[in-house]
Each structure stands twice: as C-alpha cells, then as structure tokens.
Backbone as CSV, one residue per row, in Angstrom:
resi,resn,N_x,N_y,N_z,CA_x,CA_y,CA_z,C_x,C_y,C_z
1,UNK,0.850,-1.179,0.000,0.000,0.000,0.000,0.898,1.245,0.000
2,UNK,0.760,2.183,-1.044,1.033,3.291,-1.068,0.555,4.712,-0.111
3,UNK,1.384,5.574,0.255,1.101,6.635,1.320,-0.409,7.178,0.606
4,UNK,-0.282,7.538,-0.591,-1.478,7.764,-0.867,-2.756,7.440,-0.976
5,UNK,-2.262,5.652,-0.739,-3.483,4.869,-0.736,-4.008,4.795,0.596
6,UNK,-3.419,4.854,1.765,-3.337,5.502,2.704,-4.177,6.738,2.647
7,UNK,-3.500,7.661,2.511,-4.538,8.633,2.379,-5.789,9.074,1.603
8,UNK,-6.090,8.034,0.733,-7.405,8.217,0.141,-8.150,7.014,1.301
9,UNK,-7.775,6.673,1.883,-8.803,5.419,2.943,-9.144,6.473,3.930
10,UNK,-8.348,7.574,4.255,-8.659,8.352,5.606,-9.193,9.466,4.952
11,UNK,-10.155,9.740,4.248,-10.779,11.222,3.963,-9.604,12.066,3.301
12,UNK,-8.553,11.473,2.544,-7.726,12.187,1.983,-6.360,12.944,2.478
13,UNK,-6.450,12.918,4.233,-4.917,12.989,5.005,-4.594,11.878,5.540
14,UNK,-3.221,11.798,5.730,-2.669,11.043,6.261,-1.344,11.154,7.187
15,UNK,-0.985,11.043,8.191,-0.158,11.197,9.253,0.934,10.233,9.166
16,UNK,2.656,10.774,9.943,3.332,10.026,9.591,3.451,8.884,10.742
17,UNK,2.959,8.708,11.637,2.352,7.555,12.066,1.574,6.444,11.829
18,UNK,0.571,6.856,10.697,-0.109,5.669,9.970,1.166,5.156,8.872
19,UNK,1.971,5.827,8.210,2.412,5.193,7.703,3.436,4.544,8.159
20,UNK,4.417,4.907,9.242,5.469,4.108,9.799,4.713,3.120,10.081
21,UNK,3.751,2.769,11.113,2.840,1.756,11.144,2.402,0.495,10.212
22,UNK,2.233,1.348,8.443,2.031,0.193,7.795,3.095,0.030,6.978
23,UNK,4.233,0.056,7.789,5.744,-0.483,7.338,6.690,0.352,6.595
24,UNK,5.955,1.418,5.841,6.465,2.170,4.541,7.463,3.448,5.061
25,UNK,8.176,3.334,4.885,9.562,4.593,5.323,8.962,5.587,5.635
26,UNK,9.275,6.431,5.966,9.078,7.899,5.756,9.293,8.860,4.780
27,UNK,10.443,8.625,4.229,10.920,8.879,3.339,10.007,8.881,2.434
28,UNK,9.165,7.844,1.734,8.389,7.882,1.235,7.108,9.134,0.943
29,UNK,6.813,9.700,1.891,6.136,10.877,2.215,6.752,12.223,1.978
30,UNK,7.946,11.972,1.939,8.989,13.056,1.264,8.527,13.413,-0.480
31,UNK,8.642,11.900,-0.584,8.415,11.698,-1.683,7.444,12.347,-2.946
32,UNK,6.811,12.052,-2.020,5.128,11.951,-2.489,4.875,13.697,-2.393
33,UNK,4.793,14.170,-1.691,5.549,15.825,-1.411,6.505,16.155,-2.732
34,UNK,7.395,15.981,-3.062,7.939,16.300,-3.793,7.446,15.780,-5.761
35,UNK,6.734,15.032,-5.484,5.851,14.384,-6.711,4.930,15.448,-6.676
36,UNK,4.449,16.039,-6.092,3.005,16.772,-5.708,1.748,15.743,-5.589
37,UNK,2.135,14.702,-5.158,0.677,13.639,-5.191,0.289,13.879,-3.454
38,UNK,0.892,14.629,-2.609,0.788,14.927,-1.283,1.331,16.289,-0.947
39,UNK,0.525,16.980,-0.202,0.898,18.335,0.156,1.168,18.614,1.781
40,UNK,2.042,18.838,2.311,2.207,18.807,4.059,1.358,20.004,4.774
41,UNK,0.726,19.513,5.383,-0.142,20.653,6.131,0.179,20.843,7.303
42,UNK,1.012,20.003,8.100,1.583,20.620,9.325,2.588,19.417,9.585
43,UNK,3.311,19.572,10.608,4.597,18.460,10.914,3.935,17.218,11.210
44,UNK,3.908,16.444,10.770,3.067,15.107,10.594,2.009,14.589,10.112
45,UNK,1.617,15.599,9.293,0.170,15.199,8.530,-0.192,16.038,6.948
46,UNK,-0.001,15.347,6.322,-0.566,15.546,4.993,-1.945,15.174,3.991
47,UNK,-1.840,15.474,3.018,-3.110,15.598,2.273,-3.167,15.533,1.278
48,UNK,-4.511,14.898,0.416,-4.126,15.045,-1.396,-4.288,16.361,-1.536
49,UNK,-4.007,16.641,-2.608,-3.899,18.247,-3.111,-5.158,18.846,-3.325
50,UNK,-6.417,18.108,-3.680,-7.533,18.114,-4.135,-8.489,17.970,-2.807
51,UNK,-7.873,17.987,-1.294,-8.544,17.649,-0.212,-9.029,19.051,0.530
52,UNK,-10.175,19.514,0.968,-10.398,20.400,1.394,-9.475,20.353,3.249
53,UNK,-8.891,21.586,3.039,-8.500,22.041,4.546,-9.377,21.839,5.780
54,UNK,-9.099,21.073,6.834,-10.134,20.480,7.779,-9.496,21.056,8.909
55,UNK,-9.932,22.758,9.406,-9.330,23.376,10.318,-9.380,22.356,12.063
56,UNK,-10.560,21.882,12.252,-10.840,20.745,13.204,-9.744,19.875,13.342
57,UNK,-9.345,19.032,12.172,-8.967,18.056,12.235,-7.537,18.217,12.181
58,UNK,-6.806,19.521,11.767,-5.309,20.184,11.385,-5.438,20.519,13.530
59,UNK,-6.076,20.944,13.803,-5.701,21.469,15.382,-6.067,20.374,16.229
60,UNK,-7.033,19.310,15.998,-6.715,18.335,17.031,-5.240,17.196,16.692
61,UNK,-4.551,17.081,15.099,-3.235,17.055,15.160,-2.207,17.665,15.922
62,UNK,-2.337,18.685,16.170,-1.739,19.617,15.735,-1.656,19.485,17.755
63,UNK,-2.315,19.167,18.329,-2.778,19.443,19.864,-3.544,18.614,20.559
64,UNK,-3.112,17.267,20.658,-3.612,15.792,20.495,-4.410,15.808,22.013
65,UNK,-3.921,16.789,22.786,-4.432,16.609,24.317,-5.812,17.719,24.218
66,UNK,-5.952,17.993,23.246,-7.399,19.293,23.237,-8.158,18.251,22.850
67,UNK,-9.499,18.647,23.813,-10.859,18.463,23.288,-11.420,19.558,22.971
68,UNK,-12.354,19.721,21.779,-13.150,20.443,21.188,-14.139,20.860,22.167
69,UNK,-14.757,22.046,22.724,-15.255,22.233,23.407,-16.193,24.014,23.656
70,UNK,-17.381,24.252,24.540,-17.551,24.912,24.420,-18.753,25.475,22.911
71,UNK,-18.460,27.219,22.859,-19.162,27.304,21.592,-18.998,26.601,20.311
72,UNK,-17.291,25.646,19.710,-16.782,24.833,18.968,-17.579,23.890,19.152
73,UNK,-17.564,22.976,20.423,-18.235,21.709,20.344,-19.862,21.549,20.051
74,UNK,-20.228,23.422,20.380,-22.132,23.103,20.237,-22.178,23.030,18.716
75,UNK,-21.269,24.018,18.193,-21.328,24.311,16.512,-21.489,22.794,16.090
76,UNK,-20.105,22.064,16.422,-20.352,20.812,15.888,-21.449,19.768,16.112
77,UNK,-22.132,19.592,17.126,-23.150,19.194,17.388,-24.516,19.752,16.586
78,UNK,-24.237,20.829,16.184,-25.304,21.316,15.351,-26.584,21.998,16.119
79,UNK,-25.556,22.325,17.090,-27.290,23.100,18.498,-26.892,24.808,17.986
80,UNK,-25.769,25.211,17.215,-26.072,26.791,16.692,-25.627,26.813,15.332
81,UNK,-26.278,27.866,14.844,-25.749,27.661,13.602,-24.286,29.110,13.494
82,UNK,-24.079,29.574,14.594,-23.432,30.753,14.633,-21.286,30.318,14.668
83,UNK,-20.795,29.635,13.485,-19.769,28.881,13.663,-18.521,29.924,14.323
84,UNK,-18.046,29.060,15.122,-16.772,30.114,15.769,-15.789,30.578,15.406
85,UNK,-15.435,32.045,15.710,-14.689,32.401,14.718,-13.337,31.912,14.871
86,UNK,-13.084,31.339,16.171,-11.943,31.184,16.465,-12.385,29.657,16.968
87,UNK,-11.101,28.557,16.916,-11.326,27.231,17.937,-11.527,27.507,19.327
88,UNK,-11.988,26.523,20.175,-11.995,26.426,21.696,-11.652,25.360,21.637
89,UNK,-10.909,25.035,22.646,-10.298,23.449,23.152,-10.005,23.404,24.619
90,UNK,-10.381,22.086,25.460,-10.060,22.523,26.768,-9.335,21.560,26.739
91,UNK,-7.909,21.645,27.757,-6.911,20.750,28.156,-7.160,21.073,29.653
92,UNK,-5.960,19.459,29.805,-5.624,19.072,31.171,-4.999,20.591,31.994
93,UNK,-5.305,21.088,32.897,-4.808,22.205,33.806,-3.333,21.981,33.879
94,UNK,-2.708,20.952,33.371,-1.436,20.416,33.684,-0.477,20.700,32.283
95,UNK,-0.966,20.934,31.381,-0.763,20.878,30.014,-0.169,22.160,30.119
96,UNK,0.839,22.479,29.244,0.832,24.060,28.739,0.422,24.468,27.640
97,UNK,-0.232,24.821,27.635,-1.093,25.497,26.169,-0.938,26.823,25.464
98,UNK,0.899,27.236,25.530,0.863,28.220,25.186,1.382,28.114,23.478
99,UNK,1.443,26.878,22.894,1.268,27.090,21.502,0.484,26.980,20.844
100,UNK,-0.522,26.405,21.435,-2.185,26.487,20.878,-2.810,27.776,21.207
101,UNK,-2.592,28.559,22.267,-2.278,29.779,22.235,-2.200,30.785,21.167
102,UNK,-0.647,30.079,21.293,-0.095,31.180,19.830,-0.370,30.807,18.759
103,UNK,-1.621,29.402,18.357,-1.800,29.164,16.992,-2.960,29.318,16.884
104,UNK,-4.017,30.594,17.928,-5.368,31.365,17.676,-6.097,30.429,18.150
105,UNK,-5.506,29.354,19.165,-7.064,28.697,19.774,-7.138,29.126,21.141
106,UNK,-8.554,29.459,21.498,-8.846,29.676,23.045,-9.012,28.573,23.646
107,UNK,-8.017,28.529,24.590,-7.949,27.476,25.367,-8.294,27.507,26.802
108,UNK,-9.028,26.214,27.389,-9.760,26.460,28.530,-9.027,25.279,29.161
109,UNK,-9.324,25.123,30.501,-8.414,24.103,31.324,-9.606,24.066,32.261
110,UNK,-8.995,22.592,32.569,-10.119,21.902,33.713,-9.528,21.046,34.849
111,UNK,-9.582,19.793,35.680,-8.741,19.767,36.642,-8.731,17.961,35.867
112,UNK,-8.182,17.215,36.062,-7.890,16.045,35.569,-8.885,15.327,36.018
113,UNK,-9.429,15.477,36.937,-10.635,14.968,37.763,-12.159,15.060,36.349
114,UNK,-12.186,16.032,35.932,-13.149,16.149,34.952,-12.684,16.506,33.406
115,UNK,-11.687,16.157,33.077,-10.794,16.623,32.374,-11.563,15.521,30.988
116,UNK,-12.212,14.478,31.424,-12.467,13.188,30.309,-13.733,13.178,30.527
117,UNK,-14.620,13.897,31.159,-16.208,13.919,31.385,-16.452,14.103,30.513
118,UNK,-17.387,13.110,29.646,-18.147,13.758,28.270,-17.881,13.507,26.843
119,UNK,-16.515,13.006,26.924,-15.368,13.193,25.603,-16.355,11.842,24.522
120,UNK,-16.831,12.660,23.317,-17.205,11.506,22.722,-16.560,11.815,20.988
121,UNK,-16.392,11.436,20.221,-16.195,11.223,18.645,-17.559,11.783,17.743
122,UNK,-16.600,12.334,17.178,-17.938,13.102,15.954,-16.839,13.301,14.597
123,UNK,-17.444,13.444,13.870,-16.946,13.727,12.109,-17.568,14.897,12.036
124,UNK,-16.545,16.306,11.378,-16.780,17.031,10.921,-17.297,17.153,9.852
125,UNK,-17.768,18.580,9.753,-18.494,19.336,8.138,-17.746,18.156,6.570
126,UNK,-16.103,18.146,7.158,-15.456,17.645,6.131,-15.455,16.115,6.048
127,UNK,-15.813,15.571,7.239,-16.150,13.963,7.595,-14.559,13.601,8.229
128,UNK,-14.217,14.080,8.704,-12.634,13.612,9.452,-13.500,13.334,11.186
129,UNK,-13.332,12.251,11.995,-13.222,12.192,13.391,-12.111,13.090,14.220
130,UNK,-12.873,13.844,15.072,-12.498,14.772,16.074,-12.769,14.509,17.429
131,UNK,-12.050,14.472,18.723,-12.980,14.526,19.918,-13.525,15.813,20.314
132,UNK,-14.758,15.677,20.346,-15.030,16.972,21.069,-15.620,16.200,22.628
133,UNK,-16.247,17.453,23.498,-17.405,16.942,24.592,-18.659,16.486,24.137
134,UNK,-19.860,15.878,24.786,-20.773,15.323,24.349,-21.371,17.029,24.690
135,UNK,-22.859,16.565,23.867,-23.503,18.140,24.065,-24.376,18.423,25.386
136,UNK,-24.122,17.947,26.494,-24.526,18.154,28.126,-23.365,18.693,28.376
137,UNK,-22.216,18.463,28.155,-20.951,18.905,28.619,-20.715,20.177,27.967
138,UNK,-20.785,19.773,26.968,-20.585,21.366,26.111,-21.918,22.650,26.611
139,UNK,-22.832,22.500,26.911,-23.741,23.200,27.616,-23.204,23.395,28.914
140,UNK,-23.015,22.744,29.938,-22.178,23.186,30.976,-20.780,23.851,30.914
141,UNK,-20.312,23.489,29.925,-18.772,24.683,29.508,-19.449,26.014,29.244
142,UNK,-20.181,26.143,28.483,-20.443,27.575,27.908,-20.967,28.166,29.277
143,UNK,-21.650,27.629,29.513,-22.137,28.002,30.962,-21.258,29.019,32.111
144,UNK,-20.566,28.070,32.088,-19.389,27.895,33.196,-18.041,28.655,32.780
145,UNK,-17.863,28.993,31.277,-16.560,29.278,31.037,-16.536,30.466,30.930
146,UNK,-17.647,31.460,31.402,-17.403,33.009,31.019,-17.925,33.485,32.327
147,UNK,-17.126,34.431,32.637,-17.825,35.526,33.656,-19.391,36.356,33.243
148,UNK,-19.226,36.474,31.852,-20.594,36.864,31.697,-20.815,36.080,30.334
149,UNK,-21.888,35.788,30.654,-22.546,34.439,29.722,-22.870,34.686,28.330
150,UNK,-22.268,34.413,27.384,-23.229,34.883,26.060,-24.255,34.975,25.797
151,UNK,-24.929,35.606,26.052,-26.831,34.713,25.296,-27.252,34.954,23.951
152,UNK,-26.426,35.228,23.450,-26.352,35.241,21.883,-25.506,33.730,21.476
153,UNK,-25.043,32.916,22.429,-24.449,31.384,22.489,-25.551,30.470,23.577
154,UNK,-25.409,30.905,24.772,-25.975,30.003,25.764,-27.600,29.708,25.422
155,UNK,-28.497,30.708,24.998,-30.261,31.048,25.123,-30.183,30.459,23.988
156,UNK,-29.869,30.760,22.886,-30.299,29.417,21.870,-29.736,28.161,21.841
157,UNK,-29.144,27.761,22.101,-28.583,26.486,22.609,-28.805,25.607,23.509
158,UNK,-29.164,26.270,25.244,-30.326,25.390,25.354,-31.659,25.503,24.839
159,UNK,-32.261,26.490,24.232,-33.660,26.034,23.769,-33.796,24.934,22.516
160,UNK,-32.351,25.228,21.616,-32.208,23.813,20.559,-32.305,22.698,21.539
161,UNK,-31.576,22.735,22.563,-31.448,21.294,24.014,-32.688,20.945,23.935
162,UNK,-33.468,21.983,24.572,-35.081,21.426,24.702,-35.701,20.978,24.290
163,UNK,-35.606,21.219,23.110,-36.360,20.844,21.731,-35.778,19.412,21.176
164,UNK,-34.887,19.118,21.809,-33.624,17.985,20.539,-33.987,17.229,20.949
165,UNK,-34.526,15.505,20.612,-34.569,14.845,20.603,-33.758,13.973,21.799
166,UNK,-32.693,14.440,21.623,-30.931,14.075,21.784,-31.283,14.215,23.314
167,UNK,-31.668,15.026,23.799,-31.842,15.707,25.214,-31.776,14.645,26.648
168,UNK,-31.009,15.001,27.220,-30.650,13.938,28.530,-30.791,15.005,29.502
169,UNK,-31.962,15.282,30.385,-31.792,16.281,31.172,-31.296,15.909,32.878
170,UNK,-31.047,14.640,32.976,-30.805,14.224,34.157,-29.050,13.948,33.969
171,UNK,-28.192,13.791,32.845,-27.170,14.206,32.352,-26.363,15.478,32.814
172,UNK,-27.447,16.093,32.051,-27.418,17.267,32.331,-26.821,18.449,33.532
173,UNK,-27.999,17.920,34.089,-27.640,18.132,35.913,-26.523,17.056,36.405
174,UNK,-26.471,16.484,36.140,-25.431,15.550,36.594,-23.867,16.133,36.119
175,UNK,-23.747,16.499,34.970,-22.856,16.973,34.874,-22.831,18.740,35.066
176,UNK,-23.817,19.684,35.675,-23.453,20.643,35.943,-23.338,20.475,37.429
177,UNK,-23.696,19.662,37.976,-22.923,19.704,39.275,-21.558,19.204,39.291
178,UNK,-21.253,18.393,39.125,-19.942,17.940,38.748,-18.710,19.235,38.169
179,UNK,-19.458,19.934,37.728,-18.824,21.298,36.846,-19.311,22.241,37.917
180,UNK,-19.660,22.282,38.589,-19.464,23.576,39.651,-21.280,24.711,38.910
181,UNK,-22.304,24.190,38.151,-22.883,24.785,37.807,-24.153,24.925,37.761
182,UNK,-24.695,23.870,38.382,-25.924,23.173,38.429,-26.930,24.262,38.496
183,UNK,-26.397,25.047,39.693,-28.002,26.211,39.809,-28.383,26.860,38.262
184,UNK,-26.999,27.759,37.833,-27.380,28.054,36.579,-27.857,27.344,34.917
185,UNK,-27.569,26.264,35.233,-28.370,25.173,34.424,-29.765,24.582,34.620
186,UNK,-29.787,24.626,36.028,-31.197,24.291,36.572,-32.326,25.539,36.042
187,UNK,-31.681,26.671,36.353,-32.226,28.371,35.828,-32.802,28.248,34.070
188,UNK,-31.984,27.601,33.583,-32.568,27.612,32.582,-33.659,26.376,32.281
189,UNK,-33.041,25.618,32.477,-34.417,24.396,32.384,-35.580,24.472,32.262
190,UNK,-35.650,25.406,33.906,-36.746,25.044,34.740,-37.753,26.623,33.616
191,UNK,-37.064,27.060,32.957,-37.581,28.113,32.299,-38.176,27.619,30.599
192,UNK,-37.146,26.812,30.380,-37.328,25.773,29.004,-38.264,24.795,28.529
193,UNK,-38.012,24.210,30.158,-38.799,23.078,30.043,-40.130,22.173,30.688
C-alpha cells in the first residue's frame, strides 16, 4: 500500500504515524511531497492536493491533548448555527497550552478529575473524526466558562437542548454539578422546560 493509498482510505490525510505503522519509510512521504501527489499541512500530517483544509482536524493534530469544546463543540453538534470564529479546546490544567495559544485557539483548562467527562467522537463538516465533549458537557462549559454568559451562544442552545430529541436532562444536571454549575443550568431548564 502506497502513502497515498493511505490517504485516500482516511478522507484524503494522512499522518506520519499511519504510515510508519504500515511499514512504509518515511521517506516515502517526502516523496510523495515532492511528486506533488501529497501536500504537508503541518509536521506530521498531509493531504491530497484536491482535499479540502479540515481546520478541526489540522488542530486536534496539531494538539492531540485538546478536546473540542464549548461554543466549537455546540457548533459541531449542530445546536447553533453561529460557527466560531476562532477554535476552543479545553486541556488538562497540567498541560501548557501556550502554543495552541499562539496558533489562535482559546484554550480552557479543567482539573484532571473532569478533564475526560463527556469526551465523545464526531466527524466534521469535512467527515474527518475529532474529539469533542458530548452536548450536556458542552452546555455546561459555555455556561461555566465566562464571567458573563453569552446569550447570543448560551439562550439558543439550550432552547435547541429542549427541543432535541438528543436531550438527557438528568445528564445534564449531573454533569453541571460535577462542573461547579448546576443552579445556573437548573435556571434555565426550569424556564425551558
């Protein structure tokens, strides 16, 4: 199997870990780069030339300990349609996050204790798998992550909650207590629902 064949099985990138993995040099990927049948999009991960840019999927490379989170993770869930202008990702409090930082993502930190609450798999707009939070968690981040609350983010987002099918409201509470937030989640509910 060729790097490229490789990368047409994965949505069109491919990392130099899948290929050391399926035996093939590295070198090879040089290669293929220099053929133009592969284009490098960041230090370990490339793409066919013809592959749309998957900003999601370039920064959870790129920052393997971020989860997608927050106004990012509702976007992806599909509870706003208002996409962010910038990433959010929350890491371990232990992490340093000052090059995700400096590569325009807002980064949030949590304590290791809740650091994996929530974390589930989704495919982006472009169909690449990302972790983000599940969308109870991501409702308790937005919640929780601002001194003053968006409601141009938070008020439509839970009322999409209310409405969604998807809706786990005992989740919910479960994880805004756990997150330090419960009253103000309860506040809205009890107004929602």
């Amino acid at each position: 199997m060729s790097v490229v064949e490789i990368a047409s099985k994965h949505n069109g990138f491919v990392t130099t870990s899948q290929v050391t993995n399926s035996g093939i040099p590295r070198r090879k990927l040089a290669e293929a780069v220099e053929e133009g049948a592969l284009i490098r999009i960041d230090r370990g991960l490339y793409a066919l030339p013809e592959v749309w840019e998957d900003p999601y999927l370039i920064a959870q490379h790129r920052f393997s300990r971020g989860i997608f989170s927050d106004d990012t993770a509702l976007f992806l869930h599909g509870m706003t349609d208002k996409a962010p202008f910038v990433l959010t990702m929350t890491f371990p409090r232990s992490y340093n996050a000052s090059a995700a930082r400096d590569a325009g993502i807002v980064c949030r930190t949590c304590s290791d204790e809740v650091y994996d609450l929530g974390v589930v798999t989704m495919r982006t707009e472009y169909g690449n798998s990302v972790r983000l939070y599940d969308l109870e968690r991501s409702l308790c981040d937005v919640v929780r992550g601002q001194k003053t609350i968006d409601s141009q983010v938070v008020a439509p987002a839970m009322k999409a909650y209310a409405r969604s099918k998807r809706r786990d409201a005992a989740k919910l509470i479960w994880y805004a207590g756990k997150l330090g937030v419960e009253k103000k989640v309860r506040g809205y509910l009890e107004v929602l629902l």
